[in-house]
N, C-alpha and C positions, 0 to 999 in steps of 0.2 A: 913785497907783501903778497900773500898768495891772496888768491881766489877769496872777497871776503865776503863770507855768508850772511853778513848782518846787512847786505847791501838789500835796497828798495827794490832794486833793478830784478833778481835773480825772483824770488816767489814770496808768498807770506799766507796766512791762515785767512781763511777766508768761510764767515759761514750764510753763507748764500740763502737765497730765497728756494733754489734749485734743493740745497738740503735740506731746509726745516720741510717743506713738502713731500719731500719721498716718503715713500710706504716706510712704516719702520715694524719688522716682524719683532712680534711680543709676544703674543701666547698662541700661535700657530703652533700646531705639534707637527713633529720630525714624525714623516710620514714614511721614513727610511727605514728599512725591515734592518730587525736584529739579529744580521748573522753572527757566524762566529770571529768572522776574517775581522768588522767592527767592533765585537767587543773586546776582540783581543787589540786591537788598535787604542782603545780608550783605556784599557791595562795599560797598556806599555808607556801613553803619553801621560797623563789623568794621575793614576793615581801611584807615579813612584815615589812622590814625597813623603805623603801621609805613609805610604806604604812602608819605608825606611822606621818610622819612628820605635817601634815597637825595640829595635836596636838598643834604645837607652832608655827612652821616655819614663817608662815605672823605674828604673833602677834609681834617675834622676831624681823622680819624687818620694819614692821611699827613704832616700840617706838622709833630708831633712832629720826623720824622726830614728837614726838607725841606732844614733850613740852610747844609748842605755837596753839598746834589742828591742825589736819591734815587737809590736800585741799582735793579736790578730784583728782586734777594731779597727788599728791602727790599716793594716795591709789592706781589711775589706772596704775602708771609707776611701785611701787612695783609688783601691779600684774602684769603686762608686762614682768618685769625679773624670776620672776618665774617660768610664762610658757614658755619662750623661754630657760629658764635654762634646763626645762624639755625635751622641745625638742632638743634642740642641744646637752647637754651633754647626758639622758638617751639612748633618741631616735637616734640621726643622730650616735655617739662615740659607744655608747655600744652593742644598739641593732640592727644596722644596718654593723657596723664597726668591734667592737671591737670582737664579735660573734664569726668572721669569724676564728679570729686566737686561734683554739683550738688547742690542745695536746693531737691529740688522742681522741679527743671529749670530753675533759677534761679543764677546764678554771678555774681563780683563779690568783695572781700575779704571784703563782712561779713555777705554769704549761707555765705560759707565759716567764718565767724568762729563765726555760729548755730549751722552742722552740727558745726561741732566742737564747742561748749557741753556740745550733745545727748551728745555721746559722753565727754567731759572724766569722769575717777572719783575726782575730789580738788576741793578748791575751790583750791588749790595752781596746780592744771590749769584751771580755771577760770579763773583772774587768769588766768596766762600767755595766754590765747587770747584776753580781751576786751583786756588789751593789745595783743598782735597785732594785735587788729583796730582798735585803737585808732588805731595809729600808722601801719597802713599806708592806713586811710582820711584820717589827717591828710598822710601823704605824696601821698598821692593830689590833694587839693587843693593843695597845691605844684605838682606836675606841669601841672594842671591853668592853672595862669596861666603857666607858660614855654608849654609846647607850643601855645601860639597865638601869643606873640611871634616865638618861635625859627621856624616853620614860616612863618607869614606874611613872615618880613622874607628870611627862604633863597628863598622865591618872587619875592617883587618885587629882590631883589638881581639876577636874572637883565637887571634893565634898563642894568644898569651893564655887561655884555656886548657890550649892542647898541649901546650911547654912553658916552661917557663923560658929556656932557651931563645924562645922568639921576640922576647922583651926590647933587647936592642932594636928588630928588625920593625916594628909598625912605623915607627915614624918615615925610616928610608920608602918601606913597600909601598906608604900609604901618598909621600911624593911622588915616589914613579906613577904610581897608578895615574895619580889626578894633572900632572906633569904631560903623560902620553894624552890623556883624556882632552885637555884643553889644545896640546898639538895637533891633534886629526882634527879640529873643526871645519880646516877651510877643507875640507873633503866632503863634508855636509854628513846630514844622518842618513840618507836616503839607502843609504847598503847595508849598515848597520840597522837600522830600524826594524827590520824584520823582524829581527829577535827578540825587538826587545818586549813586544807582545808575550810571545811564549814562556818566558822567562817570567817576568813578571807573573804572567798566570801559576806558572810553578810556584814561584816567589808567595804568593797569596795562600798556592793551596797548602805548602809546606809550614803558612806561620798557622791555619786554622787545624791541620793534624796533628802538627805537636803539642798546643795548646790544648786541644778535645781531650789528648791521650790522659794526660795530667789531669785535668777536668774533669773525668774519670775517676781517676785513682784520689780526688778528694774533690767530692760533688756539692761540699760544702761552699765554698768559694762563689757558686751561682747567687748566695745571696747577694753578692756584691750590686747586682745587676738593679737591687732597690735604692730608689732616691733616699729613703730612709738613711742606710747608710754614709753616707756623701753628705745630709743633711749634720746628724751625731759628729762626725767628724768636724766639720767645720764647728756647730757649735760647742766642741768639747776644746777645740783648741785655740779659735779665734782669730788671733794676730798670727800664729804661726799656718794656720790654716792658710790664710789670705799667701804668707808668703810662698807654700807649696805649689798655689796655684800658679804660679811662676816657671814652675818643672812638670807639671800637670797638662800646661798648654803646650808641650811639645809635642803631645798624643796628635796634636791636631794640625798643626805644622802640616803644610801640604796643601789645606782647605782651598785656599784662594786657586789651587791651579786647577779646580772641578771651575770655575768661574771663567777664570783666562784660556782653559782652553776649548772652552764650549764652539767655539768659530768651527773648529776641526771635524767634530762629531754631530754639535746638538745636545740638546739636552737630554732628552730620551734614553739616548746608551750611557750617559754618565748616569743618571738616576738608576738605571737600571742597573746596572755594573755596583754600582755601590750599595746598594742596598739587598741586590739578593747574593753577591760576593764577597765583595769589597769590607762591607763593615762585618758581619757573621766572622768573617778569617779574623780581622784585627780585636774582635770582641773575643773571641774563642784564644788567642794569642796572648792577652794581656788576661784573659782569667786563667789560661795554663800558667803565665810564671808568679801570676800570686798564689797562685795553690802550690806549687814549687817552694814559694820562699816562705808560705804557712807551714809544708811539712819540712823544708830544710832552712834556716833562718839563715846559713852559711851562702847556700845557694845564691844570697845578694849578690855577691862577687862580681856577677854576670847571669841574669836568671833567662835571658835570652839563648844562649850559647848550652846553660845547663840544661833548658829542655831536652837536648836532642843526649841518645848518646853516644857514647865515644865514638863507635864506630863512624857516625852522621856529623861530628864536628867540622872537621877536615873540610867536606863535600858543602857544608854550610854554610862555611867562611868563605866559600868559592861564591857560593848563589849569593850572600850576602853583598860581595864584594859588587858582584853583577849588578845585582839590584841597586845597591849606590850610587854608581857609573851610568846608569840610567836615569835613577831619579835626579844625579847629577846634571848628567844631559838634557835634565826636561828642561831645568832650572835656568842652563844656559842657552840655550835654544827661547824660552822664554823671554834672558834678559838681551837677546837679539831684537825680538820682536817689541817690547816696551822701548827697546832704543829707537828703533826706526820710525814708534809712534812718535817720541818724543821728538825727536826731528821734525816729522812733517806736519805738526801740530806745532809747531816751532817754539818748544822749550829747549832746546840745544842746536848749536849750530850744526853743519853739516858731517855727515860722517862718511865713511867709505861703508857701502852696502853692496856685497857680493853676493850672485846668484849662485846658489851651489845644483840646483837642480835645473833643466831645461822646460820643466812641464810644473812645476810646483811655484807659484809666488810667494809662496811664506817661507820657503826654504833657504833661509839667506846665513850669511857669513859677516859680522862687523870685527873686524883686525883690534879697533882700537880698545872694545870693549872687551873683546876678548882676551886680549894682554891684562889689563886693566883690572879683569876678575882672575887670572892667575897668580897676579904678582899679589895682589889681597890674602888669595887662597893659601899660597904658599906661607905668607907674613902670618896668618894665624894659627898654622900648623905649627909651625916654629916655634910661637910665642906661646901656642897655648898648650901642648905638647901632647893631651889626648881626647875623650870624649867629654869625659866630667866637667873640665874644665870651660872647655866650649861653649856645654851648656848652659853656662852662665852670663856667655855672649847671646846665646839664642832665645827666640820669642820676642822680643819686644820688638824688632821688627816687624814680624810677621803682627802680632798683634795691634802695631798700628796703623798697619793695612785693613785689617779685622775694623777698624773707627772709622776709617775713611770710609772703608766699602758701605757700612751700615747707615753712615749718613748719609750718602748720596741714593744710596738704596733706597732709604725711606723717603726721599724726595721723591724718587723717579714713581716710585706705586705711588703717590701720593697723587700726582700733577698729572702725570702720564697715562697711567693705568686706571687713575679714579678712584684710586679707595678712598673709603670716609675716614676722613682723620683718625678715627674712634680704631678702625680695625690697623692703622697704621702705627700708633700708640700701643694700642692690645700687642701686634704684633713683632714692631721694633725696639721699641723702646727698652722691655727684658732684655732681648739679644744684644743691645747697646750697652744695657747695664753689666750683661756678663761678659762683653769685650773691654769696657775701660777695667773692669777687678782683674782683668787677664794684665793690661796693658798695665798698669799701675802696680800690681804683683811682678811684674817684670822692671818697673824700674827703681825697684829695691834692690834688683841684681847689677845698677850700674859702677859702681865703686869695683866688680869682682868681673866687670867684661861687658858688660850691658852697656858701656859707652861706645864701643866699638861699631857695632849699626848706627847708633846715634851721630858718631859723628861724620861715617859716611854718607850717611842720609842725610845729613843737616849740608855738608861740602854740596851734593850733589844737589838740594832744593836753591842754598845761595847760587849757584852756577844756571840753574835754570829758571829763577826768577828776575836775576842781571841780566840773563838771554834775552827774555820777554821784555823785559822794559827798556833796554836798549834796543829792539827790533821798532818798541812801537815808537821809540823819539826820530830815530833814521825814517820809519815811513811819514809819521808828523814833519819833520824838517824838509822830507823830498817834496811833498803835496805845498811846502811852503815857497819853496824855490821853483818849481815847476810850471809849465801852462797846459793848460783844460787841452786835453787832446783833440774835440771838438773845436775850440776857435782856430788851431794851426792847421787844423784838415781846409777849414771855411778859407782861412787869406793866401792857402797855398797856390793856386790859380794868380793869385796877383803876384808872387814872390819874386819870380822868374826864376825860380832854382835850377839849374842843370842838373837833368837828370841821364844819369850812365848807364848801362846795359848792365843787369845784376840782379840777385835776389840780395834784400835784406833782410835779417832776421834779428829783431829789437826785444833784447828779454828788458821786461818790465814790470816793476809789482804793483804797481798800480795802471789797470786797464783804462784810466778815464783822464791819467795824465801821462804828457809828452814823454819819453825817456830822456836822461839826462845823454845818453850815450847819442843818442840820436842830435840834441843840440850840438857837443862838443864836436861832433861830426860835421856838422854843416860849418862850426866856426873853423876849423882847421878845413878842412877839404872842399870844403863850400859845393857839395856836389849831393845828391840824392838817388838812389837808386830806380831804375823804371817801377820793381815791385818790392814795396816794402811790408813785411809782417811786423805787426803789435804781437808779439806773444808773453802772454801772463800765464803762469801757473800758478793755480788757488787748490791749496789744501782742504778739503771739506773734514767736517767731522761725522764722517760715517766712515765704514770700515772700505769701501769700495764707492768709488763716483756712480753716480746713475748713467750720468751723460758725460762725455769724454771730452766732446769738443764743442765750444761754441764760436761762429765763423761771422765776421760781421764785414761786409763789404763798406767802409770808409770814405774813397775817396777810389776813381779808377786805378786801379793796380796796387793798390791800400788796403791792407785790411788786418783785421784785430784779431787776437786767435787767443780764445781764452781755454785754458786745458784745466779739466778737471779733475784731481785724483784724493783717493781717500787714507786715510793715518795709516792701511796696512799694506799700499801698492808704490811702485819705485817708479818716478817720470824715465820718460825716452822719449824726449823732444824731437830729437831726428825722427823718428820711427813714424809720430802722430803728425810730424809736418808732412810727411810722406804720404799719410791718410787723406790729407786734406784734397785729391785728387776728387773723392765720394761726394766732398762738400763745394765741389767744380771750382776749384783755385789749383790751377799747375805748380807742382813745386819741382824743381828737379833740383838735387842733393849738389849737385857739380857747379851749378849757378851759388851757389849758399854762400853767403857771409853771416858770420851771428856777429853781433855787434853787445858787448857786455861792460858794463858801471865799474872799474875797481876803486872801491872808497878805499883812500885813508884817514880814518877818522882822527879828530885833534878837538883840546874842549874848548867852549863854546867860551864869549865874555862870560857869561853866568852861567856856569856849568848846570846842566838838571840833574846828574848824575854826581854820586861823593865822588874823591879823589879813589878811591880802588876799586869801587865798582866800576869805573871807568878804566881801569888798569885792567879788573877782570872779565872786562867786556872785550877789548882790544886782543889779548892775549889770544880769548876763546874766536874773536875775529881771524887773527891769524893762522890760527893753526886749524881752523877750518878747510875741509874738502873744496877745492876750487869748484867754480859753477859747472865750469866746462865738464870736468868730471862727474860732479851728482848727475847733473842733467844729460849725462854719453852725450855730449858735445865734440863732435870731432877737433882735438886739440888746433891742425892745422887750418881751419874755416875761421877761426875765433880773432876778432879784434878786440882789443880792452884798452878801455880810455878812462883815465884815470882822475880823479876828482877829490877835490878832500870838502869834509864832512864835517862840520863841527855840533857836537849835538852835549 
């Protein structure tokens, strides 16, 4: 049995007195000037998702009504919900609202998940938010394996514009593509990324000139831009309206990642990027190809690809292709960074987390998830063959990230920030009600693909709420079988224990009791080292520890060593024991023995766990990253003694 992460011994979430007290920045402004090298950085990461949609999005919500030939009410009321989508959900929810409530200057669902914890006054309140964030980061990894098929294959479809001849070829080009894309990861973005600023900038400026030029040549189309519109349509069609909004909410697709990756930038360049770029290009973009498909009704075909022409098709399909492959990469890079929260917030057992960069801590590489979203990616290209299709898999994912965010959202300005109820209602509650008509318009698309998030997000919440409640029976059963690490420091003086010339090193998840590894030890070897370390490592939920190490002197040549780290940093036990010279405890690496727990677990007389959560707890035990591993434990210093567990 390998390395098993469910063990008591190795680490566990821990939210400290150390963390509800730190400072938590909220509405400090990014006092970081806005050059170019920044904003073109907040292009490049920020907004390639949103950025992509224009791809499909209107073509998507137009076919609804295509079958007997579109009105022009019909074009101008689609484009009316699109751009009010844009501004009410990106603009008024995210980038005005949702900003505010960071973590430390840190955003994403399950930075917000933390800050809400913090402020939660019931354990009622409690559950509800780690669910929240349960499911919107299992939604999240759904999202995460369409929006590279759907985006990549709306790109390379543009070839089918210029020939027909290329018909055969999108589905092979559009594997290669995301095929290579998902093989360079473990090389990191850091050589690539350069570009991807620039690109995208072009990316943005090329969707706002071809759209203006159009715009232009039929300047009627600006009425779209009245809620009037948008209003007529919905009440002219009703039931079919509700279910457009299903293909409507693609426009918006992308939003959450102005949120998640706020840590990188700040607020400030993403507001500002979006609103004097960002939205103008996508507003300018979706009113070129409905004035497109008012003066040519054929132009539906692909009203993206038709703006541009002939000559600029070709060159199109190239930067389309780009833009994909980035907004792809935001996506995956992303579901790097939710993995590894999810880890040290301990909703999934251990994973391999690779440093791909020397100077960057966020720059990582996860193998398993990485496989894991290609083998998805490729299974829905296959199955669902182009974009249309797709988008009948897409949104409801993302839109149920959209519920999660808004309720935890409205907690956090609620308790945190102090708003009065009144402005919290005034001002969540709409944005609520236009997220579930999103979410609920989307799962009318389940019978046609809409179940495919659903049921990966449903696999992935059952997987991490077995985690969680298998993690907390093993630390209940160990606090049950264990003794107070205080009374064995107290009668060790009377023991007479022989002690041997040595460093110990006692990983333990609970600071305030014995380790089991340490009794088995004395009952076999019946020997004690001259210096032994207590080492815990406690997860906080903040994005980064305040304090790293805390060093408690025990007993002479005894002591406790509790490490601090937060949901977006990776332990290096060797590394911090090494430190521990600053906190006047000698450690020298060649003395080291690490002394480590391997459970195996077996059920209990009266099991607390059913018969397959039990199955799927053990599994996800096994196939877990060994300690020694997560924690760069040098393989060869490592003892493991082994224990069975019955919970």
């Amino acid at each position: 049995m390998r390395g098993n992460p469910a063990n008591p011994y190795a680490f566990r979430l821990h939210q400290s007195s150390m963390a509800v007290s730190s400072p938590i920045s909220s509405s400090s402004p990014d006092t970081r000037p806005l050059t170019p090298t920044l904003l073109l950085g907040v292009l490049g990461v920020v907004f390639g998702d949103i950025g992509t949609s224009p791809l499909y999005a209107l073509r998507a919500s137009l076919l609804h009504f295509s079958a007997d030939g579109l009105e022009r009410w019909e074009i101008l009321g689609i484009l009316s919900l699109i751009f009010w989508s844009l501004v009410l959900v990106v603009t008024v929810k995210y980038v005005l609202l949702v900003l505010r409530a960071d973590n430390r200057g840190e955003g994403g669902i399950l930075a917000l998940m933390a800050l809400a914890q913090r402020v939660a006054r019931s354990d009622r309140s409690r559950r509800f938010v780690m669910l929240s964030g349960i499911i919107g980061a299992s939604l999240f990894f759904g999202d995460g394996v369409i929006t590279p098929a759907i985006s990549v294959l709306s790109a390379v479809e543009g070839l089918r514009i210029i020939s027909p001849a290329f018909d055969g070829a999108v589905i092979p080009i559009s594997l290669a593509v995301l095929v290579g894309l998902f093989l360079v990861q473990y090389r990191g973005t850091h050589s690539i990324g350069r570009i991807f600023g620039p690109v995208t900038a072009l990316w943005f400026a090329s969707l706002g000139i071809l759209g203006l030029i159009e715009v232009i040549r039929e300047p009627g189309v600006l009425v779209a831009l009245s809620p009037h519109h948008a209003i007529a349509f919905c009440a002219r069609y009703q039931v079919a309206a509700f279910v457009a909004l299903g293909s409507v909410v693609l426009a918006v697709t992308g939003a959450e990642a102005l949120y998640a990756d706020m840590g990188h930038f700040g607020a400030r360049p993403i507001r500002f990027a979006w609103l004097w770029f960002v939205l103008p290009s996508l507003t300018l973009n979706y009113l070129g190809q409905g004035a497109l498909v008012l003066s040519d009704p054929h132009a539906l075909e692909n009203p993206f690809y038709l703006l541009a022409p002939d000559w600029l098709r070709l060159p199109m399909v190239v930067l389309a292709t780009l833009a994909t492959i980035i907004a792809s990469q935001a996506m995956i890079s992303g579901a790097f960074s939710i993995g590894r929260q999810c880890v040290q917030l301990g909703f999934l057992p251990r994973l391999v987390v690779l440093h791909t960069s020397e100077t960057e801590e966020g720059q990582i590489y996860m193998p398993q998830i990485n496989y894991a979203l290609l083998a998805g990616v490729v299974i829905l290209v296959l199955a669902f063959h182009n974009s249309d299709s797709l988008a009948a898999a897409y949104g409801i994912a993302v839109t149920g990230t959209f519920l999660c965010t808004s309720a935890l959202a409205g907690m956090v300005l609620r308790r945190r920030f102090g708003w009065s109820v009144l402005a919290v209602v005034a001002m969540m509650v709409p944005l609520a009600l236009l997220d579930a008509a999103f979410f609920i318009s989307n799962v009318l698309k389940v019978p046609d693909g809409g179940w495919v998030p659903l049921v990966m997000g449903g696999v992935l919440m059952v997987m991490m709420l077995t985690w969680r409640r298998g993690r907390d029976l093993l630390f209940d059963r160990f606090r049950q079988d264990s003794l107070p690490l205080k009374s064995y420091i107290a009668r060790l003086p009377q023991s007479r224990t022989i002690r041997v010339p040595g460093i110990a090193v006692f990983m333990t998840g609970q600071a305030d009791y014995l380790p089991g590894a340490l009794l088995h030890n004395l009952k076999h070897n019946k020997v004690l080292h001259e210096r032994v370390l207590f080492v815990t490592v406690q997860n906080e939920d903040v994005p980064q520890a305040a304090e790293r190490r805390e060093v408690t002197e025990m007993a002479p040549g005894i002591h406790r060593i509790i490490l601090h780290y937060g949901f977006q940093e990776s332990p290096n036990i060797p590394r911090e024991l090494e430190a521990l010279r600053e906190n006047g405890v000698d450690f020298d690496t060649m003395q080291a023995s690490y002394f480590l727990g391997r459970e195996t677990l077996v059920a209990a007389a009266v099991p607390k766990l059913p018969r397959w959560q039990q199955a799927l707890f053990s599994v996800m035990s096994r196939n877990a990253v060994p300690a020694t591993e997560f924690f760069r434990i040098p393989s060869d210093r490592v003892v493991e003694l082994g224990v069975r567990v019955a919970i």
